[in-house]
C-alpha positions, -999 to 999 in steps of 0.1 A, spaced: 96 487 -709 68 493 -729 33 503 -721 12 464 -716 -24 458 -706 -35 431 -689 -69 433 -686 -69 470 -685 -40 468 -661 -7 484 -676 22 464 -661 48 493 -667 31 516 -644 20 492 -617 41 487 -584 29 454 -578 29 419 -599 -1 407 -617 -12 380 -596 -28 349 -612 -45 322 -587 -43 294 -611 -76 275 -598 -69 251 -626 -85 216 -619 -90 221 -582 -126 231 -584 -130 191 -586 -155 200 -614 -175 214 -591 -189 249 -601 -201 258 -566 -164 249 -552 -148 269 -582 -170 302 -572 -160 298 -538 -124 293 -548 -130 323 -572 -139 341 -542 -107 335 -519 -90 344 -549 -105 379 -549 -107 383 -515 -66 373 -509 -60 403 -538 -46 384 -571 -60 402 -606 -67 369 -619 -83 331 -617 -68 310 -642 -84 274 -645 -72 249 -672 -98 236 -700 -93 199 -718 -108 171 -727 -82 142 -717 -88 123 -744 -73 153 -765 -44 160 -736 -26 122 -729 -22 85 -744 -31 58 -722 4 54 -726 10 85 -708 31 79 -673 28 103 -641 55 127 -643 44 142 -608 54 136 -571 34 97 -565 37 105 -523 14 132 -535 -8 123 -565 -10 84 -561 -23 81 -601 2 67 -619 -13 72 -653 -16 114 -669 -49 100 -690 -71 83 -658 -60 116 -638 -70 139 -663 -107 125 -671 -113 130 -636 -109 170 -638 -123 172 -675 -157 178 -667 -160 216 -674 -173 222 -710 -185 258 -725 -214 261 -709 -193 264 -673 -172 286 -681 -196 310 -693 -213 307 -656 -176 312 -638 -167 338 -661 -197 360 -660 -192 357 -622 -155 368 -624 -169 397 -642 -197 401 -616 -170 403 -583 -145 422 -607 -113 397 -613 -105 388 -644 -110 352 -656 -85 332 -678 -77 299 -684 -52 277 -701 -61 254 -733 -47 226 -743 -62 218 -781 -76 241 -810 -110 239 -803 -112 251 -765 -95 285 -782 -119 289 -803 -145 282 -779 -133 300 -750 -117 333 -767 -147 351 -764 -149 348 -725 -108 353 -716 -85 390 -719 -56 369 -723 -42 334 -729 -13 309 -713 5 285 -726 17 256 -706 50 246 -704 43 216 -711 29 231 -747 61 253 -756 68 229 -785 29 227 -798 27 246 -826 -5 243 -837 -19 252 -802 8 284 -808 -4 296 -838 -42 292 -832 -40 313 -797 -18 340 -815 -35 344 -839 -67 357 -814 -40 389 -809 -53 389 -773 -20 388 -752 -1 350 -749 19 341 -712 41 310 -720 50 294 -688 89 278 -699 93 252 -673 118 224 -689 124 245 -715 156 258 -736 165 299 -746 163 283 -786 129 267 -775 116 301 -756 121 318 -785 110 298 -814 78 300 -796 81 335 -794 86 338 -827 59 313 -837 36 343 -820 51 371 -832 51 357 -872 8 358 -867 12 397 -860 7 388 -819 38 409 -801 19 410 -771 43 378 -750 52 373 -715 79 351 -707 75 332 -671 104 311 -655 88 274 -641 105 245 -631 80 214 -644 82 197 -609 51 193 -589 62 200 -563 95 218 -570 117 217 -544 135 248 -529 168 235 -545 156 237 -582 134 267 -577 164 286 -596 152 322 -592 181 335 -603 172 323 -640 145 353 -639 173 376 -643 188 357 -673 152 362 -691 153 398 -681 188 400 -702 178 377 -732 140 386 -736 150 422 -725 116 436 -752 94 413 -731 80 410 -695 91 385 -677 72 368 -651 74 335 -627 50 306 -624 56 289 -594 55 254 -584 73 252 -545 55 246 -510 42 275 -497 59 288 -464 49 310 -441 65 340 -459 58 333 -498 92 334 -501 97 320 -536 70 346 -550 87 376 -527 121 373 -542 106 367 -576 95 399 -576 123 416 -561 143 394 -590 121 408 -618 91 392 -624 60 411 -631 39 382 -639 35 360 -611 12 327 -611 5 300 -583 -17 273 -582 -47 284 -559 -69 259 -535 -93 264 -504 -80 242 -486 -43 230 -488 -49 203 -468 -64 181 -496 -44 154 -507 -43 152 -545 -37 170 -579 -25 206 -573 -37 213 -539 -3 208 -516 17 232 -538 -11 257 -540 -16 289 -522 -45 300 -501 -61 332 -494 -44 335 -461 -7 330 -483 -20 353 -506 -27 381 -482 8 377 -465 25 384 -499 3 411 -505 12 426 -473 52 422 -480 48 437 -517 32 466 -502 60 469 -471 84 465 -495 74 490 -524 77 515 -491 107 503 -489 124 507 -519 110 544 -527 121 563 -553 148 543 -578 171 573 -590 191 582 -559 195 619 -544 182 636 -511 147 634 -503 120 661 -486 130 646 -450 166 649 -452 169 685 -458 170 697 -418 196 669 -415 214 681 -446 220 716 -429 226 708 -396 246 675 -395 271 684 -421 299 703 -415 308 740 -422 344 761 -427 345 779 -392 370 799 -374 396 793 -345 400 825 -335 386 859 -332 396 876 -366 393 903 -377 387 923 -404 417 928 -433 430 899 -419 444 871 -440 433 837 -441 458 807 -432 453 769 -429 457 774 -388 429 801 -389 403 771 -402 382 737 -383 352 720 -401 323 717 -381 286 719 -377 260 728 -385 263 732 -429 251 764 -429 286 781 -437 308 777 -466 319 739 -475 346 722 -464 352 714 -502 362 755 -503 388 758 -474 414 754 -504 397 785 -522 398 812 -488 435 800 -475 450 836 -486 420 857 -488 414 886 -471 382 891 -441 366 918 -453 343 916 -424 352 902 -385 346 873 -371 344 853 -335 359 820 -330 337 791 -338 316 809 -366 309 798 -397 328 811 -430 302 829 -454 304 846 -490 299 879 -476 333 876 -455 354 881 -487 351 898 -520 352 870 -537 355 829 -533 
């Protein structure tokens, strides 16, 4: 893959994802609570706060119906849900993102109409497209053509859609895409997580970086974002709260600093894991490649002028003789030096091998 900055963070020469805590609307409009959030965010390692910036009026009819879990999110309507998280204009996100800059994570966020880009552009490293958005072109073409790099989430979306979008971008001179998997189901159950369709972006979108944007429970182990990443994904988002306990919105499928510390902790035990990628023998192997491989050695006293035959040979340890791959090559050549029983078969015992 190619060189790719992310806020000054090149994804091809990085071990680990770029983690996004996707605050989005769980501040509760609150700019105190979004610091804090902010904060945990920093503190459990991601690279980036992502919030989500609309006016709901813009974003959803009144005819709009809840396509979210109702055990969860009791509203049954997207526009009275929205208007309650809508509260954040300009003037905010100026405050949270000079204090991203001020703790040192990077802040994003995702728009949903024309105007927020052009408001907000000044103040973000890089944009993200919803999935629900995939098919907006206008929104598209106005964040593509700020040449700043585009993430497009592609929950409930085709390959044909995935790429026209792409290529919506890419026509305003933006290459700069990632491509996450998402399943639009709040929450997505373990059963239609499909994973595995990470690796089927890596093989159709093989130019771009492919990353996940997750919507499942967290367990104990952050197992949806662990195999993620050991499936590909180099781009990995999660909705972030304080406190998971709140009922409401995006707080029971969001992480918390304490999740995002434990997958942390297995990227890092994992990347010592995996080591190098090209196979061969490494610096710790190389007493155990002498002395627990086996050597040509001799059954018997021999000595020298004597004529090597098949019953004259064992393999044993240590490797610090000839190979075993040789016995072939000495059957029928002459000792030109002696040798005891049990020692190993070297060059200088023949004129040639």
């Amino acid at each position: 893959m190619k060189n790719f900055l992310l806020n000054n963070i090149n994804l091809k020469k990085r071990d680990f994802p770029f983690i996004i805590a996707e605050i989005g609307v769980n501040h509760n409009c609150s700019i105190e609570l979004a610091k804090k959030q902010i904060r945990l965010a920093k503190k459990g390692g991601a690279d980036a706060v992502k919030f989500q910036s609309y006016k709901a009026e813009k974003l959803a009819s009144k005819y709009s119906p809840a396509y979210w879990d109702l055990k969860k999110e009791k509203t049954k309507n997207q526009l009275e849900l929205f208007k309650k998280f809508d509260k954040f204009d300009l003037k905010d996100y100026k405050i949270l993102a000079n204090y991203c800059k001020k703790i040192g994570i990077c802040f994003s966020t995702t728009p949903f109409d024309i105007q927020i880009v052009r408001e907000i552009n000044n103040l973000v490293s890089f944009f993200k497209i919803a999935s629900a958005d995939i098919t907006n072109l206008p929104l598209l073409e106005e964040v593509a053509k700020t040449k700043k790099p585009v993430i497009i989430s592609s929950g409930a979306s085709t390959i044909n859609e995935i790429k026209k979008a792409k290529q919506i971008i890419e026509k305003k001179g933006n290459k700069k895409v990632i491509i996450l998997h998402c399943i639009l189901n709040y929450p997505t159950h373990n059963k239609n997580a499909n994973l595995g369709m990470i690796k089927d972006l890596i093989k159709k979108f093989p130019k771009n970086y492919i990353g996940y944007s997750d919507h499942t429970l967290p367990d104990n182990n952050m197992e949806s974002l662990f195999i993620s990443y050991v499936y590909g994904a180099r781009v990995i988002e999660k909705h972030f709260t304080h406190d998971k306990k709140l009922k409401g919105n995006d707080h029971y499928h969001a992480m918390d600093c304490k999740d995002l510390l434990v997958f942390k902790n297995r990227l890092k035990k994992y990347n010592i894991l995996k080591g190098n990628e090209e196979k061969s023998f490494i610096q710790s192997e190389l007493k155990s490649r002498v002395n627990a491989r086996r050597s040509i050695v001799s059954n018997f006293n021999l000595k020298r002028g004597h004529k090597i035959t098949l019953k004259d040979l064992d393999i044993k340890r240590p490797g610090t003789g000839l190979s075993p791959m040789l016995i072939k090559k000495i059957i029928g050549k002459t000792l030109k030096i002696s040798i005891n029983r049990d020692q190993v078969f070297k060059k200088k015992h023949f004129n040639s091998i």
